[in-house]
N, C-alpha and C positions, 0 to 999 in steps of 0.2 A: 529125792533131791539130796546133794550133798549136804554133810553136815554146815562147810564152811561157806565153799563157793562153786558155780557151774559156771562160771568163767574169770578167767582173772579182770584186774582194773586199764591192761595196758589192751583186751582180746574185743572190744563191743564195738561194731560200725554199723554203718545205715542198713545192711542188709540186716540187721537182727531186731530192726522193729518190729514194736510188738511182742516182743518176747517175753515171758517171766524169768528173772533172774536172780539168783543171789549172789553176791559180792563181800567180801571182807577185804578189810586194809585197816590203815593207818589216816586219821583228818589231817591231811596234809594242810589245806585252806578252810577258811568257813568266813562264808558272807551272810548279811542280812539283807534281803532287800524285799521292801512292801509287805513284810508277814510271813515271805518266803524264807526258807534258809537252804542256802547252796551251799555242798561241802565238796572238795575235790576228796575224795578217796585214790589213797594210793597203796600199792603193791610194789614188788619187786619186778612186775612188766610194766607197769607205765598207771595213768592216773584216770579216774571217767567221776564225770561229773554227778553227784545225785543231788535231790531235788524235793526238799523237805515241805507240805503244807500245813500250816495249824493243823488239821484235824488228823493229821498223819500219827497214830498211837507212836510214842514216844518222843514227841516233837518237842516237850519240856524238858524231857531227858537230855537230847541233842544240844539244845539249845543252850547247856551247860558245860558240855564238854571242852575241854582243854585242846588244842591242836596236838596230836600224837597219840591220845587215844585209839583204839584200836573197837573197833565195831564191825557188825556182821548185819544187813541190809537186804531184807526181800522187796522186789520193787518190777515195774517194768519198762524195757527201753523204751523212747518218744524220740523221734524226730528234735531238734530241733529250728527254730528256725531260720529262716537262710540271713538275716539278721545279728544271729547270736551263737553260730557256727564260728569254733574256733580253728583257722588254717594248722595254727602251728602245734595240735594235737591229734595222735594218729584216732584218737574215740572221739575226738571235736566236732562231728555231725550229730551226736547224740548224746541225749543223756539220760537218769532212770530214776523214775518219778516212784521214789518211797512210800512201798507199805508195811513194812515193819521193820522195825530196827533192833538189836541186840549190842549189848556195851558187853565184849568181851574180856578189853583192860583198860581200866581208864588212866591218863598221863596225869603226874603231879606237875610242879610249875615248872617249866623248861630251863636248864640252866643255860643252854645255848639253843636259838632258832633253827629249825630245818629250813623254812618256805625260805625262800628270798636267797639265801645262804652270806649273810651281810659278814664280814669280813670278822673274825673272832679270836681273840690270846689260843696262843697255841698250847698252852699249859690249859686252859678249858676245852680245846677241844679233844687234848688227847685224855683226857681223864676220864669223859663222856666221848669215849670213841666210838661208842654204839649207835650214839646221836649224828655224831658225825658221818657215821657213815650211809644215814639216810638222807644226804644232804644227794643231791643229784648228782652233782661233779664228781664227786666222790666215789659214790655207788658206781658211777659208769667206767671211772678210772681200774677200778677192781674188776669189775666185770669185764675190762678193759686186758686188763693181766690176763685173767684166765684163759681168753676168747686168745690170746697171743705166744702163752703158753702150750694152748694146743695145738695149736699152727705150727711154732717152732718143731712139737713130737712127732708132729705127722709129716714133717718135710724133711727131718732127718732120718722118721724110717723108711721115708719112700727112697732114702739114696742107699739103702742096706745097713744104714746104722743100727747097734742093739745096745740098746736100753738096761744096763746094770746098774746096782748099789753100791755105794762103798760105805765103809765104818764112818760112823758121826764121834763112839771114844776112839783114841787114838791115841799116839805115843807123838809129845811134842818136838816140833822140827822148826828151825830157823829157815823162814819164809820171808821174811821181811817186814811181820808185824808181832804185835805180842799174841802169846796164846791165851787163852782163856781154858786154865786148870778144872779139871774136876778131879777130888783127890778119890781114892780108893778103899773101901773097908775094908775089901779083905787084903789087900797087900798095904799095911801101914806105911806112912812116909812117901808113896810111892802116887804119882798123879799120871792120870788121861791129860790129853788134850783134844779138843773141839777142833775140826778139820780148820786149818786158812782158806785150803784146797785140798780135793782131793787128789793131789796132783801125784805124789808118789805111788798111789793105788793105782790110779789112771796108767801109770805105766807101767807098772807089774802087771796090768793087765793084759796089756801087750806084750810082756816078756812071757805071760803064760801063755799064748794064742791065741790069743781073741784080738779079732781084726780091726773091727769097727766099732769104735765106745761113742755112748753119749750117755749124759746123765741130767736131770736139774737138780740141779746142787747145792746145799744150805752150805753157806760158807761161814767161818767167823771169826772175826779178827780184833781186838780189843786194843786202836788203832782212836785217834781224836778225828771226832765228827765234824762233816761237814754236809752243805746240801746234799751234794751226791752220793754220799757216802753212809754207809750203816755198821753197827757193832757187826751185825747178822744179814747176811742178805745170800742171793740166788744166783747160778750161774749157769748160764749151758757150757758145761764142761763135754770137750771131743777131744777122742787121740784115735789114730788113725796107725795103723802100719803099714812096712815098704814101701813110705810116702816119699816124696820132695815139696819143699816150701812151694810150689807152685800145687800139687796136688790140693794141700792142707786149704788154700783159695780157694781153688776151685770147688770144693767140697762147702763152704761157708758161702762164699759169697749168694748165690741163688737161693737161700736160707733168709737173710739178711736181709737182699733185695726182695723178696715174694713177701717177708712179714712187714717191711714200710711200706710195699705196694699194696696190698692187703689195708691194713688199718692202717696210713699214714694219712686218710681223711683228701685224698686228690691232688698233695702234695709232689712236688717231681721227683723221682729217688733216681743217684747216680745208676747209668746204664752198667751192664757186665758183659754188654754183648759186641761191643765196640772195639775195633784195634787200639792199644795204648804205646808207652814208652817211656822211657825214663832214664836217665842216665845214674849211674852208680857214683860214687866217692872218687873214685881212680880214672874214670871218664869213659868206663864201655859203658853203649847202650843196649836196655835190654828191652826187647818188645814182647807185649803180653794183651791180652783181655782182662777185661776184669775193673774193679776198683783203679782209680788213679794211685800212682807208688810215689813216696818222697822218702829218701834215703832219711836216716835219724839228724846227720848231720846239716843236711838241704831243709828240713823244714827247723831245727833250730835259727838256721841264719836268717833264714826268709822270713819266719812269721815267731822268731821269739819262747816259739814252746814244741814241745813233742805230741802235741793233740790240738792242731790248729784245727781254726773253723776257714774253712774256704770259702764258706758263702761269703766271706769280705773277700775283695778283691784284692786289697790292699801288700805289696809282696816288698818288704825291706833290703836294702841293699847295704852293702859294704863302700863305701865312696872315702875311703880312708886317703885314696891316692892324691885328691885335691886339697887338702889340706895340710898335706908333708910341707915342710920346709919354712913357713910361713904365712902371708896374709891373715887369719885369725888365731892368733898368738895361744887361745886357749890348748882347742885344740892339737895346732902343732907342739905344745909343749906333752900335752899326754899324750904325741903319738911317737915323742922320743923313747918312748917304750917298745920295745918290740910286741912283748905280748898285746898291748891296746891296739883299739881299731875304733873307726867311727862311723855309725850307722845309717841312714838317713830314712825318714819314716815319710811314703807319699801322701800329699792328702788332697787330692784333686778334687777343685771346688772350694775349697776352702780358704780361700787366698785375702784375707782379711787381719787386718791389726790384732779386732775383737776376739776369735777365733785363736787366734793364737797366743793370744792373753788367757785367754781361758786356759787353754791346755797347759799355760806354764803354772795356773794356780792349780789347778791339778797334781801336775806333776810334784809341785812342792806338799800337796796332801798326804802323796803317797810317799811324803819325806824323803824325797829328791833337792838339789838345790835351785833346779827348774830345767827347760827343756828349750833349748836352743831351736832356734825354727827363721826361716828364709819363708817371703808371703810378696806376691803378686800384690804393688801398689797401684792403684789406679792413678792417685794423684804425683807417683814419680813416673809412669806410665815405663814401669820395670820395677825389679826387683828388690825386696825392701827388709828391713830389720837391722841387726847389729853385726849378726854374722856379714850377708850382702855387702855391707858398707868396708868392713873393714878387709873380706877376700878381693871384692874389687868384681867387674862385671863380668869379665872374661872365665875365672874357675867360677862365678856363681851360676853363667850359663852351664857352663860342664857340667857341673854338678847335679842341676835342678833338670838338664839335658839327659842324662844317664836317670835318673830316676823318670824322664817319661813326663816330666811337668812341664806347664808354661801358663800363659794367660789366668789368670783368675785362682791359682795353683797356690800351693804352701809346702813344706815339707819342715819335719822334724827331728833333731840329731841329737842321737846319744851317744857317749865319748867315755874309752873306758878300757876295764878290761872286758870282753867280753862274757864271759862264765860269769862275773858277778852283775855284768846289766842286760844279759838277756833275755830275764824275766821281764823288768820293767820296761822294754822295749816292746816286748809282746804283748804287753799291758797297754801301752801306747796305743799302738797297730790296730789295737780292739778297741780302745776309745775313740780315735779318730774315726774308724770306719763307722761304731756304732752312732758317733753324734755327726755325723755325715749321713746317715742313713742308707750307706751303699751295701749293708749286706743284705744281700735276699733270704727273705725269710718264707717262701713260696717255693723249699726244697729241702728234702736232707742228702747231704754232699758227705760222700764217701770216700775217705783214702785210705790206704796202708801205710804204715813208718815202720820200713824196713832197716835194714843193714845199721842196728843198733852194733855201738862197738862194744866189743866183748869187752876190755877194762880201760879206765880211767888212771892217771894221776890223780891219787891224794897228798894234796898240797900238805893238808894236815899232820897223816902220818908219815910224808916223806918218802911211799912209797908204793904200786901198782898194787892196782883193786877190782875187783868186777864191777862192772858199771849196772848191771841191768841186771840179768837173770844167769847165776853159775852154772845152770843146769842144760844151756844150749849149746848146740854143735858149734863150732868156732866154724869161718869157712877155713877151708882150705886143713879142717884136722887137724891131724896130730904133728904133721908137716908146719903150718901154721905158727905153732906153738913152739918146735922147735928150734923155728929159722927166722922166723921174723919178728919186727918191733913187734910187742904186747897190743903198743897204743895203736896199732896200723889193723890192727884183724879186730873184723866185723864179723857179727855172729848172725847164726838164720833164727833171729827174733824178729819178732813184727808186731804190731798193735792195729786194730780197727779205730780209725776216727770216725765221728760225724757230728756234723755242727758244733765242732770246740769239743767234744767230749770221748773221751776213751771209752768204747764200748766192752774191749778185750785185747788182754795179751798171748802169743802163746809163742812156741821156740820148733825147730825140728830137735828134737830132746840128741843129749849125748849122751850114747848108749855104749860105750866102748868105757872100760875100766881103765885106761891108761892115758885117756884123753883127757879121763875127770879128773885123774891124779896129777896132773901135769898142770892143769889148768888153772887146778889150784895151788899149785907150788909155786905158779908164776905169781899168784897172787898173797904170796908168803904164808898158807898153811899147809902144814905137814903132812905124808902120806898115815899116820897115825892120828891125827883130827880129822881127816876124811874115811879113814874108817871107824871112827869111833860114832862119828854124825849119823852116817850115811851108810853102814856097814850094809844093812837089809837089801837097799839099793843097789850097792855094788858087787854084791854079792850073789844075787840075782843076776847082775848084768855079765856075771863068770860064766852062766851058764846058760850062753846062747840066747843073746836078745837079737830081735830086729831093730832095723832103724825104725825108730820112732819120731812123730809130731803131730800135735795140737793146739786146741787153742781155748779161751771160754770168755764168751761176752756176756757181761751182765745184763739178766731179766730186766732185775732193776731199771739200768738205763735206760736200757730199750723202750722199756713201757713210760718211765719220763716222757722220753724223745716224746713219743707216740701220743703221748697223751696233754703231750703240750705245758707240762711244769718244772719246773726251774728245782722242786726238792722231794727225793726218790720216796718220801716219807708219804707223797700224797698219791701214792701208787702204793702202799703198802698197807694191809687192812691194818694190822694193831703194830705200829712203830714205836720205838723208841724215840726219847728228846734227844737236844743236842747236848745233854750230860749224860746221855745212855740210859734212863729210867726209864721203864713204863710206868706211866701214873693209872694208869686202869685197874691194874694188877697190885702196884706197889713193889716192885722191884726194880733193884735191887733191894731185899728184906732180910733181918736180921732171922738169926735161927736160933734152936735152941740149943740149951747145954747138952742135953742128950742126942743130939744129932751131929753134934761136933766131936762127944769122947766118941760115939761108936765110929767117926771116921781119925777118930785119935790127930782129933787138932785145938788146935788151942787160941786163940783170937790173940793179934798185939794191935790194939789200936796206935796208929799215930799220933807220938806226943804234940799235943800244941801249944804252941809257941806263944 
C-alpha cells in the first residue's frame, strides 16, 4: 500500500464498497454526534466523509485535533444510507469507517477559517495566503486560471502560432506607466527595467521572421492599484505578420469565444459566426463577422466610456437641438457655447418622482450639482419635473420622443462641455441601468472599439498629442499625415471589451521609419528624441520589416470575468494589496548595506514633513 493514500478524498463512490483504503488530507469539518466523530477530510480533488468510533485506536487523538490538521486514515468504504446520502457531493454515497489513524501535522489556532469561507480583512487573508487558499472559492478560482491558461496555449497553437520568450531585464521604454528599475552591479549608475510589455520584442520578432508569436506574459507596471488592476500581472501577448486589422480578429476572436464557451459556466457568449456591420466616423459602412465594432468615438457618445458594458441596453443621446434658444433657460445658456452639448440618459421604467430623487442625491455624491431628469407623472397623466414645465409639452415630447420614451418612462441630462462630463454620464448610464435591473447578467457581450483617433488636442499644453498608442499605423499612412487635419485621422487600434471591462489592446504596428518620424513631429517631438528613445526600433525597421499587428488580453481579466469577481486579486494565488505589499513575504523590505555598495547605491529617504 501507499505510503500516503490509494486514492484521493475527491476519487471514492458507491462502486468501491467494501474496499480498504487509505486517505490523507486536511479536517476540513469535525462533528460529534452520539459517541461518533465525523470528520470531512479534504484534498486538492474534493472532500469524503470518515467516520470515527470510540474504540477506533486513535479516536482520543482525533478527537483533539484542530480543523486543518493534516492526517493519514486507514479505513474502509460503507455505503451509506439512502437517508444520510449527500446529493451535493461527488463521494456523498459513501463514506469510510476508520481504522487507523496517523497525525501527520497537527494545526495551531487558525488565524482565519477555511470551512464556511465567512467574509475576512483582507490584510488577514493575504498574510495567511496559504490558508486562504484552501478556502474552496479560491482554490477553484486558481485552478480556474490554470485549466484557462491551457486552453488559451492549445487554441493558439492549433491556429500555427509559436510560443517564444522575451527578456524580463530590459532597457526602460516610455509605455505609459512607470518602470520598475533594477539597478546593475556590474555596469554602475546604469538600471534594467521590468517589461510593461513585451511589446518592442514582440515586433523585432517579426522584423526578424518569425511569423506567428504568442507568449504568456508577466508584465509590470508600477502604476496606482485598483480592483482590476496589478503592479504584476499576465498577458497573452500575439503579433502576427502580413496581417490586416481584420486578420489580427479573426485570429483572436475563436480564441476568446471557445475560452468563455469552455468555462464561462452555460453563460451566452457573443456569436462570431454571424453577418455584422457598423458604420465608421465619416459614415461608410463596413460589414464583417465577428465581435460587434463601435468606432472609439460612437461608444464615447452613446455609453460615456471606451469599455462599455452592453449587457445594459441603455444607449445616451445628444438631444442638444431641443433646447437651443430657450424654454429651460439653464440649459440654453450653456449651450451658448459651441463646444457644450446636452445629453439625455434613458431610463425606461423608471418614471417616478422617488427615482429620480434618488439619482439626483447621487449625482451630488459624486460631487456634481445634481442631475436634471424629465419623469412620467401619473397624477398630471404626462410629463413632469422642472425641466418639463418650464420647455413646455410640445419640445418635452421631442425630446423624450427621440430618446424612445413614454408612459411610465424618465430620462436624465447632463449639460456641459462634453470631454469633461462624459465620464459621469457614463457613470449615470450605469447607475440607471444597474438600479433598474435591465442589464443581463446571463451573458458575456463582446465588442471591439475601433478607429481610436491617432491625436487629441491638449488643451493644456496648447498643442496636438497622441491620444492612445504612438506606435500604430495612422490609416490612410504617410499620406494621412501629410495632408490632413491631425484631429481627423483614425488609427488601426482596437481594444476587446466585455461586460464593462477592457480585456486588450492592440494596433496593426507602424513599421515604416518615416511614418514614425512624422507622426511624431506632428506631435511636437523631434526626429532626434525619436531616435534617441526608440533608436533599436527604428533602426530595425531600416532594415526591411513587414507589416506588422497584434494584440494582448489580460489573463487576469479573463479569468475574473470567468470566475465571477469583481477583483483580479482573487484569481491570483499570492497578490499584492492595494499599496502593492505582499504581506506573506514582507515586501517590499528593506536591505542591507552590503547589498546596496555592491550595487553602488545609496538610499535618500524622504524627508518628512
Amino acid at each position: 500500500m501507499h505510503a500516503y493514500r490509494t486514492h484521493t478524498c475527491g476519487a471514492l463512490r458507491a462502486a468501491d464498497t467494501g474496499q480498504p483504503v487509505r486517505l490523507s488530507g486536511w479536517i476540513h469539518r469535525k462533528r460529534d454526534h452520539g459517541g461518533l466523530v465525523f470528520i470531512d477530510l479534504r484534498d486538492h480533488y474534493g472532500l469524503t466523509q470518515l467516520v470515527f468510533a470510540p474504540e477506533t485506536p486513535g479516536f482520543s487523538t482525533v478527537e483533539r485535533l484542530r480543523a486543518e490538521s493534516v492526517i493519514r486514515i486507514d479505513g474502509e468504504v460503507v455505503a451509506r444510507t439512502p437517508e444520510t446520502v449527500n446529493p451535493n457531493l461527488p463521494t456523498g454515497e459513501v463514506e469510510v469507517r476508520v481504522k487507523a489513524v496517523e497525525v501527520l501535522s497537527e494545526a495551531a489556532e487558525l488565524p482565519l477559517p477555511v470551512f464556511g469561507e465567512p467574509d475576512y480583512p483582507e490584510e488577514i487573508r493575504l498574510k495567511h495566503r496559504y490558508l486562504d487558499l484552501r478556502r474552496e472559492t479560491l482554490h477553484r478560482n486558481i485552478v480556474l486560471r490554470s485549466k484557462v491558461i491551457h486552453s488559451i496555449r492549445n487554441r493558439m497553437i492549433d491556429q500555427g502560432f509559436l510560443e517564444y520568450q522575451t527578456p524580463i531585464l530590459t532597457a526602460s521604454s516610455p509605455e505609459g506607466a512607470r518602470d520598475f528599475l533594477v539597478p546593475s552591479r556590474l555596469h554602475p549608475t546604469k538600471f534594467y527595467a521590468l517589461p510593461q510589455a513585451p511589446q518592442q520584442f514582440k515586433q523585432l520578432l517579426m522584423v526578424s521572421g518569425f511569423d506567428r508569436y504568442f507568449q504568456i506574459a508577466p508584465c509590470f507596471r508600477d502604476e496606482d492599484l485598483r480592483a482590476d488592476r496589478s503592479l504584476e500581472f499576465y498577458q497573452l501577448d500575439v503579433e502576427m505578420s502580413f496581417v490586416t486589422q481584420e486578420d489580427v480578429f479573426a485570429a483572436i476572436e475563436p480564441v476568446m469565444h471557445g475560452v468563455f464557451n469552455e468555462f464561462g459556466g452555460g453563460k451566452r457568449v457573443s456569436p462570431i459566426d454571424q453577418p455584422m456591420s457598423y458604420q465608421d466616423d465619416f459614415g461608410k459602412t463596413i460589414e464583417h463577422k465577428g465581435f460587434e465594432r463601435l468606432t472609439y468615438m460612437q461608444s464615447m457618445s452613446r455609453y460615456g466610456t471606451d469599455k462599455p458594458d452592453l449587457r445594459n441596453p441603455i444607449v445616451m443621446q445628444d438631444v442638444s437641438d431641443h433646447f437651443r434658444g430657450g424654454g429651460f433657460g439653464l440649459f440654453a445658456r450653456i449651450l451658448e457655447d459651441a463646444k457644450n452639448a446636452v445629453w439625455g440618459v434613458p431610463a425606461p421604467g423608471a418614471g417616478s418622482r422617488a427615482f429620480c430623487d434618488r439619482m439626483n442625491s447621487w449625482a451630488q455624491g459624486e460631487g456634481q450639482p445634481g442631475l436634471g431628469y424629465i419623469f412620467w407623472s401619473e397624477d398630471q397623466g404626462g410629463w413632469g419635473g422642472p425641466i418639463a414645465k418650464n420647455l413646455g409639452p410640445e419640445k418635452t415630447d421631442a425630446v423624450m420622443g427621440q430618446l424612445g420614451l413614454g408612459k411610465g418612462d424618465a430620462a436624465f441630462f447632463v449639460a456641459g462641455d462634453p470631454k469633461v462630463f462624459v465620464k459621469f454620464a457614463g457613470a449615470a448610464r450605469t447607475k440607471v441601468g444597474t438600479d433598474l435591473k435591465l442589464v443581463d447578467e446571463d451573458q458575456f457581450r463582446f465588442c471591439w472599439i475601433v478607429d481610436f483617433p491617432m491625436f487629441e488636442w491638449s488643451e493644456e499644453e496648447k498643442k496636438v498629442d497622441f491620444s492612445h498608442n504612438p506606435f500604430s499605423m495612422p490609416q490612410g499612412g504617410l499620406d494621412a499625415l501629410l495632408n490632413q487635419d491631425p484631429l481627423t485621422i483614425r488609427a488601426f487600434q482596437y481594444d476587446i471589451v466585455c461586460n464593462g471591462y477592457e480585456l486588450c489592446s492592440g494596433a496593426i504596428r507602424n513599421h515604416l521609419p518615416e511614418v514614425m518620424v512624422k507622426a511624431f513631429e506632428i506631435a511636437g517631438y523631434g526626429a532626434n528624441v525619436v531616435e534617441e528613445q526608440f533608436g533599436g526600433m527604428l533602426n530595425a525597421f531600416r532594415h526591411g520589416a513587414p507589416p506588422h499587428g497584434g494584440l494582448a488580453p489580460g489573463i487576469d481579466r479573463i479569468v475574473m470575468l470567468l470566475a465571477g469577481e469583481t477583483a483580479i486579486r482573487e484569481v491570483i494565488a499570492f497578490p499584492l494589496n492595494q499599496q502593492g505589499q505582499d504581506l506573506l513575504m514582507n515586501a517590499p523590505s528593506e536591505v542591507t548595506e552590503k547589498q546596496l555598495k555592491e550595487l553602488h547605491i545609496r538610499t535618500a529617504p524622504p524627508i518628512k514633513v
